[in-house]
C-alpha positions in Angstrom: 16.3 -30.9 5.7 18.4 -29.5 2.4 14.8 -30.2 0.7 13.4 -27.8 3.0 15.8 -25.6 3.1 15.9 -25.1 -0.8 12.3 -24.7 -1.0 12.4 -21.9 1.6 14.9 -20.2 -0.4 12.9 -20.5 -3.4 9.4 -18.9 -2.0 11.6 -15.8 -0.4 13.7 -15.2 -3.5 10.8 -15.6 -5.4 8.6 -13.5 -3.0 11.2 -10.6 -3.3 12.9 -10.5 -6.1 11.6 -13.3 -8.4 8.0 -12.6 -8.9 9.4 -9.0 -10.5 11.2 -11.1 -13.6 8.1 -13.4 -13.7 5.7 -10.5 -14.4 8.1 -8.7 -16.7 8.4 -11.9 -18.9 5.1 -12.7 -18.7 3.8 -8.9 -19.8 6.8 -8.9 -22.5 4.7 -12.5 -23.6 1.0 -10.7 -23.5 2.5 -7.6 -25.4 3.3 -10.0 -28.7 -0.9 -10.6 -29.3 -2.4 -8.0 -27.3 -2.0 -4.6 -27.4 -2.8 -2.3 -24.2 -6.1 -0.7 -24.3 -6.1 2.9 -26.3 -7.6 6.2 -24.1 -9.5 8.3 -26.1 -8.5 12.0 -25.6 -12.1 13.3 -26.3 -14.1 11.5 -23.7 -16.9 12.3 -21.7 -15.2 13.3 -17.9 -17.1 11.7 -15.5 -18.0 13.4 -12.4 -15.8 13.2 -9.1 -16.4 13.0 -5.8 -13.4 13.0 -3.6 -13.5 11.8 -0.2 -10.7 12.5 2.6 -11.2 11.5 5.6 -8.6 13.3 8.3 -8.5 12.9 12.2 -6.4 15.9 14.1 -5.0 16.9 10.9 -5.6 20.9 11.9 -1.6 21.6 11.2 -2.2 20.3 7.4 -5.6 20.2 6.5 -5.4 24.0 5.6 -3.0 23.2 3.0 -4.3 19.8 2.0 -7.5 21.2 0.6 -6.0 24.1 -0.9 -3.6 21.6 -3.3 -7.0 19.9 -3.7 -8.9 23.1 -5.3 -5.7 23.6 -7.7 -6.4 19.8 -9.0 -7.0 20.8 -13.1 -10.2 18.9 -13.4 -14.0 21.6 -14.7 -14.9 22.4 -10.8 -18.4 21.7 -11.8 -17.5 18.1 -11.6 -15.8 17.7 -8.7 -17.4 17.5 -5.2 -15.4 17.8 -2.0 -15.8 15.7 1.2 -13.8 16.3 4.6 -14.9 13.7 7.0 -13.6 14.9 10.7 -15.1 12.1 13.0 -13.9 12.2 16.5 -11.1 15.1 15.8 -10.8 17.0 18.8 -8.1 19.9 17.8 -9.6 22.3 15.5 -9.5 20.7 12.5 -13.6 20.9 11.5 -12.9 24.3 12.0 -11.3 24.9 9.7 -12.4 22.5 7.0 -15.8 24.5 8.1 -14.1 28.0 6.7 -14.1 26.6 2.9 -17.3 27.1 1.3 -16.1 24.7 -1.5 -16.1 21.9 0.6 -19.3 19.8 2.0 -17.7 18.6 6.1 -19.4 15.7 8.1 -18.3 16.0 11.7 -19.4 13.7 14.4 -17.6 13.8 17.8 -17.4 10.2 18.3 -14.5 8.2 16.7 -15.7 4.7 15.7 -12.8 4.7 12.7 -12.1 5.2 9.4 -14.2 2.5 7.6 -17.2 3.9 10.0 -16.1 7.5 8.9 -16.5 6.8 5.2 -19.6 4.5 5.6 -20.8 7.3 6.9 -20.1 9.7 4.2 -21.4 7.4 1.3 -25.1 8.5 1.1 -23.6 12.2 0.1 -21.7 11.2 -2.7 -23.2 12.1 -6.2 -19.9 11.4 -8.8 -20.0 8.5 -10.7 -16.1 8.2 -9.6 -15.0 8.4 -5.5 -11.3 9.1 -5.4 -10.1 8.5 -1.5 -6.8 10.3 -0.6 -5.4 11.0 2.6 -5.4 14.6 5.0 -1.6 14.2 5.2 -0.9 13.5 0.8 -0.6 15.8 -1.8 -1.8 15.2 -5.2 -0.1 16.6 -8.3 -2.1 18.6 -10.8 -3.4 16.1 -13.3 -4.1 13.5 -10.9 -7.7 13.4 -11.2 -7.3 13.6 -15.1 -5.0 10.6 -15.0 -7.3 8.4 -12.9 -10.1 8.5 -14.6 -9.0 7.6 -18.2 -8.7 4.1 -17.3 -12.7 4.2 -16.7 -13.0 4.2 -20.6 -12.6 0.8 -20.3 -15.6 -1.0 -19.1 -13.7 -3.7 -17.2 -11.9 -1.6 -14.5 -13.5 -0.9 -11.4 -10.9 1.1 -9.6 -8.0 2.6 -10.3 -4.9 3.0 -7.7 -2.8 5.9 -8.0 1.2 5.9 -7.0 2.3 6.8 -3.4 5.4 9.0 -3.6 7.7 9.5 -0.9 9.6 12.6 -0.6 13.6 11.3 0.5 16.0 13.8 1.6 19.8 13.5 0.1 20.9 12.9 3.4 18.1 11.1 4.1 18.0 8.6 6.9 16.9 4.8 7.6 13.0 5.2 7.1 13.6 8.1 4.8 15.8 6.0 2.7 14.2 1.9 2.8 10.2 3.7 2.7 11.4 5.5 -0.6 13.4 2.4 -1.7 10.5 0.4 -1.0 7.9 2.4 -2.5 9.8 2.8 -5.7 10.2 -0.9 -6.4 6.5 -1.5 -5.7 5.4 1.1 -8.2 7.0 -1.2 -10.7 5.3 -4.3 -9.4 2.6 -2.3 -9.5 3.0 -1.3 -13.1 3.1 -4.7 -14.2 0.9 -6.2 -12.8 -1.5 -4.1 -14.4 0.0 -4.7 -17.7 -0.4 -8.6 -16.9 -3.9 -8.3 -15.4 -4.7 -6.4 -12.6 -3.4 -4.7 -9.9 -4.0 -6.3 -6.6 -5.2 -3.8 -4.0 -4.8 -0.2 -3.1 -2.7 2.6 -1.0 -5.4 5.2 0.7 -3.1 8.1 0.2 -4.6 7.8 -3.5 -7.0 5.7 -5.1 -10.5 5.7 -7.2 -13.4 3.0 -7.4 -16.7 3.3 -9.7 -19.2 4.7 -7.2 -21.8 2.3 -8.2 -19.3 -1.0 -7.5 -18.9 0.4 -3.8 -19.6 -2.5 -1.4 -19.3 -1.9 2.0 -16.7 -3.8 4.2 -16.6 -4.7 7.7 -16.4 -1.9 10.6 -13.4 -3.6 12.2 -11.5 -3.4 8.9 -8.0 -2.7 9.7 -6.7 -1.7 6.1 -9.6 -0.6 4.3 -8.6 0.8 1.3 -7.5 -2.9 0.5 -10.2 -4.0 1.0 -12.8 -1.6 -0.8 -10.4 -2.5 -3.6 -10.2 -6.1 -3.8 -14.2 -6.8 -3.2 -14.4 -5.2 -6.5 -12.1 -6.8 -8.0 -13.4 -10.2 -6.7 -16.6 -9.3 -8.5 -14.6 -9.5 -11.4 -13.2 -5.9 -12.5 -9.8 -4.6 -12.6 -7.9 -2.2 -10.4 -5.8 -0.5 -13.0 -2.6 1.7 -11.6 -1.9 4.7 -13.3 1.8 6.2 -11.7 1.0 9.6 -13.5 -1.8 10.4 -10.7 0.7 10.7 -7.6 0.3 11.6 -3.9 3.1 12.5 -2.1 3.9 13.1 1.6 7.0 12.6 3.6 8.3 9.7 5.2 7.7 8.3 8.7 9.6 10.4 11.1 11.5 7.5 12.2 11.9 3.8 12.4 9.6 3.7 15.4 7.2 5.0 13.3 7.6 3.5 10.3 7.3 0.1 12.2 4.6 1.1 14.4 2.5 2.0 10.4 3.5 -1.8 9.3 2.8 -3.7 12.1 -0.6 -2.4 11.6 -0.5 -2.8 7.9 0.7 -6.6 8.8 -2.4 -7.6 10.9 -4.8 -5.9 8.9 -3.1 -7.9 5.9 -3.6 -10.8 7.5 -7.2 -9.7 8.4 -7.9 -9.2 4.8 -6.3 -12.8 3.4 -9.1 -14.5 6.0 -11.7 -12.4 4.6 -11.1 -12.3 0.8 -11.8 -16.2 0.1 -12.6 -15.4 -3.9 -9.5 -13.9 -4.5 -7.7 -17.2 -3.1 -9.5 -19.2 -5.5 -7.4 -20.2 -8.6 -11.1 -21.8 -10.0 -12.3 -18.4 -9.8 -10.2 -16.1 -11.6 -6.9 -17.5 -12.3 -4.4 -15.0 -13.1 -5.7 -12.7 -10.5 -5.3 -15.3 -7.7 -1.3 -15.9 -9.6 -1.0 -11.8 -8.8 -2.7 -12.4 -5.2 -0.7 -14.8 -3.7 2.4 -13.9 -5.3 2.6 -9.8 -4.2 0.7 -9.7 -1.0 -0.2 -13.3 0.4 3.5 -14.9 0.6 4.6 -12.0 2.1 1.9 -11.7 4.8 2.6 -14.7 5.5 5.2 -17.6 5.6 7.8 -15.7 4.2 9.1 -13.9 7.5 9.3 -17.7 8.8 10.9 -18.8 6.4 13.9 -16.7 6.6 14.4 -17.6 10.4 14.0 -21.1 9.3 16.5 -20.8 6.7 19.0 -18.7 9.0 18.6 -21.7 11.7 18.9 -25.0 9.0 21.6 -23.5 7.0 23.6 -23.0 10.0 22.7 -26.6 10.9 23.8 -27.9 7.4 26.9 -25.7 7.4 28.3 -27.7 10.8 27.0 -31.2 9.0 28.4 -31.0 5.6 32.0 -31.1 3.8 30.3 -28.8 1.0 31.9 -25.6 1.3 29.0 -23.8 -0.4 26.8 -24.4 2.6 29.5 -22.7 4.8 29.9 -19.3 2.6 25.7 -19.3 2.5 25.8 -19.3 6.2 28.4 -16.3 6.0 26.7 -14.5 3.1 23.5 -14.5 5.9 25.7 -13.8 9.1 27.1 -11.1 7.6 23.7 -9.6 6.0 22.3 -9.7 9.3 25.0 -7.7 10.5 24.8 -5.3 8.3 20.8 -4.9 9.7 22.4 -4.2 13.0 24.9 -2.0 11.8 22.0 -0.2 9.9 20.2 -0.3 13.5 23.3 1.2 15.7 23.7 3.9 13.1 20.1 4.8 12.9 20.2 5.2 16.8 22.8 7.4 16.3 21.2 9.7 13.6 24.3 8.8 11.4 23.2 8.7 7.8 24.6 5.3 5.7 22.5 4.3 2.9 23.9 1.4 1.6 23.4 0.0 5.6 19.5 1.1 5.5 18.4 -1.5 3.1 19.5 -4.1 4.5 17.9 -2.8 8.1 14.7 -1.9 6.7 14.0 -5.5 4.7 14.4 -6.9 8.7 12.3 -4.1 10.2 9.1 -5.2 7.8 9.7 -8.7 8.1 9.8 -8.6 11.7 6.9 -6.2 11.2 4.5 -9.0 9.5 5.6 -11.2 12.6 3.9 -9.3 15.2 1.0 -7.9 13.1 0.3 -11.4 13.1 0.6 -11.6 16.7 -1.2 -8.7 17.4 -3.9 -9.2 15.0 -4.5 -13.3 16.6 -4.2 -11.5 19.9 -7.0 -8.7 19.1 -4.7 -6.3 19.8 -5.0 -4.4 16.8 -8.1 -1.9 16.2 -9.7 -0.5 13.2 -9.1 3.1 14.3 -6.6 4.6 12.5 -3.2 5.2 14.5 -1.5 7.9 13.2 2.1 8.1 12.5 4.2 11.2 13.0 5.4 12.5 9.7 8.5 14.1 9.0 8.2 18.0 8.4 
C-alpha cells in the first residue's frame, strides 16, 4: 500500500509540477552543444491563408475580421476565409458585407472538422493559420508564425493563447489565466527541447501541403491536425510573440462545461494517435507526449483520489507522524477547493482560494470527459461557451 501510494505521488507531482524542472534542465543540457536555430530577417514571406471558422458569432465577427485586416503582413499574401456552417443569427451576413474576405456558408451544421474540411479545396497559401471568431490577434502575429517555416523541419507552428484577467478578477477569470500562463512556459520549452506537442485553435499554423485530414467526429481538432503532422515527423514549433487573446469563460460552469469537452476529446485523440505513443518511433517526442498531455488525460485525476483515500488509511495505521500531517496538508487543500467553491457562488473575489478550486474543477473535469466520451455523449460539434464581455 505505502509502495502505491508513493508512486502515485510521484506521477502527479511529476505530472504538475515536476515535468516543468525536467524540461528546463534538460533544455539548459541541449543549450551547451546546440545552439537554437537562427531566423533570417530577409526571407522570402510565404503566402497565408487564414481560416476562421465561426458559428453565431454575429455580436463579434464584425470586429474579429476587422483586427484581422490590421494584421501587418503585404495584403497580397494573405487570403481570408470565414466558414459560417449552420449559423443561424446573422452572422454570414455580415461576414458577406467585407469584400476582402472569401465566406463559405452552408446551412447545415455537421461541425467544425466538417466545416474546415470543407473549406480546404479554397485555400491557395503555402501556410493555413486557424484562429478562432471569438480571439484577437496582435499585430505581428502572422510575422511571428511564419519565421519558424525557415526551418525545414517544422510543420506547424502554435501560437500563445492569452487570457485577458481582470484585477478583481474571479475564479475562472483567475485559475484560466493562471493556467494558461504556466502552459505557455511548458510550451516554450518544450520547443526548446524538441517539439511542442499539440495545438490551441484560438491560434495556430500548419504547412498547407502537410494537411492531412482527420476524422469527422474529431472532438478537439486542432490537436489533432497538429499532432498527425508531427507524427510524420516535423515539429510544431511555439512562438509566444504571435498571441490571440479573448476573455475568460464567463464562469466556472462554463469554464468546466469547455474542459469536460476538452477531456473526452483528449481522450479521443490518445486512442487515435498510436505513433506518437511509440517511444521506437520518435523518442523524445513520445517523452514530451506522455508527459504534458497523456498523464494528465489520464490516470492522474485517479490518482489523487487514490492517494486522498490510502493516505488516510495509512495515517490511522501508522505511528509515523508524517503520514498524519500528509493527510492534513490534503484535508485542508481540499478545503480550501470548497472555500474557493462557496466564494465563487457568492461572487466574492479571493485569489489565493481560486487555485486551489480550479486544479479540482479540471481534474474532476478529465473524470467525466472520460465518462462522457466512453458513454458517446460527447459530439464533434462545437459547444460554445459564453465569454465574458
Amino acid at each position: 500500500m505505502i509502495i502505491i501510494f508513493w508512486i502515485s505521488i510521484f506521477l502527479i507531482v511529476y505530472t504538475f509540477v515536476g515535468y516543468g524542472f525536467v524540461l528546463y534542465i534538460l533544455v539548459k543540457l541541449k543549450r551547451l552543444f546546440k545552439k537554437p536555430f537562427v531566423f533570417s530577417k530577409g526571407a522570402i514571406l510565404p503566402t497565408v491563408s487564414i481560416l476562421v471558422a465561426a458559428y453565431n458569432e454575429e455580436d463579434i465577427i464584425e470586429e474579429k475580421i476587422e483586427n484581422t485586416l490590421k494584421l501587418n503582413y503585404p495584403k497580397a499574401k494573405i487570403q481570408l476565409i470565414f466558414i459560417t456552417d449552420g449559423s443561424s443569427d446573422r452572422t454570414a451576413a455580415k461576414v458577406g458585407a467585407f469584400k476582402e474576405v472569401l465566406l463559405l456558408h452552408e446551412d447545415s451544421r455537421a461541425g467544425k472538422m466538417a466545416a474546415i474540411k470543407r473549406a480546404i479545396p479554397y485555400i491557395n497559401g503555402d501556410i493555413t493559420i486557424f484562429t478562432d471568431a471569438n480571439t484577437f490577434l496582435n499585430t505581428e502575429a502572422v510575422n511571428e508564425l511564419v519565421k519558424h517555416y525557415q526551418n525545414p523541419l517544422v510543420g506547424a507552428v502554435a501560437g500563445e493563447k492569452r487570457i485577458l484577467v481582470e484585477t478583481a478578477a474571479d475564479a475562472s477569470s483567475a485559475g484560466e489565466g493562471f493556467y494558461w500562463k504556466y502552459e505557455s512556459k511548458l510550451k516554450k520549452w518544450d520547443y526548446a527541447l524538441y517539439s511542442n506537442v499539440g495545438a490551441a485553435g484560438e491560434l495556430f499554423s500548419i504547412r498547407t501541403v502537410l494537411y492531412q485530414p482527420v476524422e469527422s467526429d474529431t472532438i478537439i481538432d486542432d490537436h489533432m491536425i497538429a499532432m498527425r503532422i508531427a507524427e510524420n515527423g516535423f515539429i510544431i514549433a511555439y512562438e509566444p510573440d504571435a498571441y490571440a487573446m479573448e476573455t475568460a469563460s464567463a464562469d466556472v460552469k462554463e469554464e468546466l462545461k469547455r474542459k469536460i469537452r476538452i477531456a473526452a476529446g483528449g481522450i479521443q485523440s490518445i486512442l487515435r494517435l498510436k505513433k506518437a505513443a511509440n517511444p521506437f518511433h520518435q523518442p523524445i517526442f513520445t517523452f514530451q507526449y506522455i508527459s504534458h498531455r497523456v498523464l494528465r488525460w489520464t490516470i492522474t485525476p485517479f490518482l489523487l483520489i487514490l492517494v486522498f483515500l490510502l493516505n488516510g488509511i495509512i495515517a490511522l495505521n501508522t505511528p509515523f507522524i508524517f503520514y498524519k500531517l500528509l493527510f492534513a496538508m490534503q484535508v485542508v487543500f481540499y478545503l480550501l477547493s470548497l472555500t474557493g467553491l462557496y466564494f465563487e457562488r457568492r461572487n466574492i473575489r479571493l485569489k489565493v482560494l481560486f487555485i486551489p478550486y480550479y486544479f479540482c474543477i479540471m481534474n474532476y473535469a478529465v473524470l467525466a470527459g472520460i465518462i462522457r466520451y466512453y458513454q458517446k455523449n460527447q459530439s464533434a460539434a462545437w459547444e460554445k461557451s459564453k465569454r465574458k464581455s
